[in-house]
N, C-alpha and C positions, 0 to 999 in steps of 0.2 A: 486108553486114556492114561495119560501121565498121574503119579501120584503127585500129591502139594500138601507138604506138610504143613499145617495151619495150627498155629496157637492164638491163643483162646484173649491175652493181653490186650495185644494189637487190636483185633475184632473188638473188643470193649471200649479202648482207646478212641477209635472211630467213630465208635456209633454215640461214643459221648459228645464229643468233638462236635457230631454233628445237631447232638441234643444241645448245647451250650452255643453254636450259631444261632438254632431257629429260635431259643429264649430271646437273644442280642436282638437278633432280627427284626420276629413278630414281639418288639419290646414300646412301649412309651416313646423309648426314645429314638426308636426309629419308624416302624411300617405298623405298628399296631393301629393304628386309626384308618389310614389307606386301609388295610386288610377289614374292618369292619364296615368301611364304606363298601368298598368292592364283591365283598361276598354278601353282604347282605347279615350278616352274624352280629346279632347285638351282644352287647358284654354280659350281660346277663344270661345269654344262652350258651356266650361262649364258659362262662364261670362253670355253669351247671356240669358240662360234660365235662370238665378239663382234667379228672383225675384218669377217667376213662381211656380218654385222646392220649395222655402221655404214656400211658401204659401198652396202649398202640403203637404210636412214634416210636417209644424203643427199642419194643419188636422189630420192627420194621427198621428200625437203624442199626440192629445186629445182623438182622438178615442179609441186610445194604453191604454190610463191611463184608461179611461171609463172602458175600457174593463179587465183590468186587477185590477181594482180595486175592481168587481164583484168577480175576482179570488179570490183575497186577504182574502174578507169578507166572501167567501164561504168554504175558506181553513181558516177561522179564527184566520189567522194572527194576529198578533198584536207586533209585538218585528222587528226590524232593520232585523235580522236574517233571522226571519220566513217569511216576505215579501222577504226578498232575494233569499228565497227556491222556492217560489212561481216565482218571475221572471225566474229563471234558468228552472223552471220544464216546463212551457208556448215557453221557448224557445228551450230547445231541442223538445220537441213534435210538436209543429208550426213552429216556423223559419227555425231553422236549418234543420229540416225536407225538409221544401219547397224548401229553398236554395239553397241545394245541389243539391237538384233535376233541378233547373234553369242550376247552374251552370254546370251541367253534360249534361244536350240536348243539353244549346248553348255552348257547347269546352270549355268555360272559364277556365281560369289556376284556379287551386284549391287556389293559394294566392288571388284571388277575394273573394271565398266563408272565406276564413281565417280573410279576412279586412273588410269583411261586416257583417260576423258576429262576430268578436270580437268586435265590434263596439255594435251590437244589443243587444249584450249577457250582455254587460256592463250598456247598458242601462237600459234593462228590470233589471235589480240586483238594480240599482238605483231607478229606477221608482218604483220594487218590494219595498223597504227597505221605500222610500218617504210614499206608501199609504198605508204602514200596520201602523208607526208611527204616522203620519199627518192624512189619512183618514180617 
């Protein structure tokens, strides 16, 4: 296995990148009410957990860029573009793959699977484009 020298910026970069879409996002001003209709999440429950959840999201959005920034350098990315190809190709084969799959056992209306992954799809394209330039 090839080595990929990985710094620590870029991964940070990313994973905020993608923390400051899904604020935008799941915002007022955009999908916050759809996403409470849809999931069934009152605000109140969603309040309760929310220091928890982002403490998670993070995690999970460092792990995200780690892991995709391995992509990147193995698809030898390097142009906005070409990391961007790399985000989409990770998410139709992994996310949305998985997703659907969630959202099809538990009944979920297919506008769940549409607002969580039009959410992911956007991020990974970002995250993609952050670690092929920056990384």
């Amino acid at each position: 296995m090839r080595e990929i020298p990985l710094h620590f910026l870029p991964i940070l970069g990313a994973a905020l990148a993608k923390m400051a879409l899904g604020a935008l996002w799941y915002s007022p001003a955009l999908f916050l009410e759809t996403w409470y209709r849809v999931s069934g999440v009152t605000e109140e429950e969603m309040k309760a957990g929310m220091a928890k959840a982002l403490v998670v999201e993070f995690v999970g959005s460092l792990i995200m860029a780690f892991v995709l920034l391995h992509a990147v350098r193995y698809a030898g990315a390097q142009t906005a573009l070409q990391g961007m190809a790399v985000g989409f190709f990770n998410w139709l084969g992994f996310v949305a793959v998985v997703t659907i799959g969630v959202v099809t056992y538990q009944r979920k209306p297919f506008s769940m699977f549409l607002l969580q992954n039009g959410y992911l799809l956007l991020a990974l394209l970002i995250m993609g484009a952050v670690l092929a330039v920056w990384g």
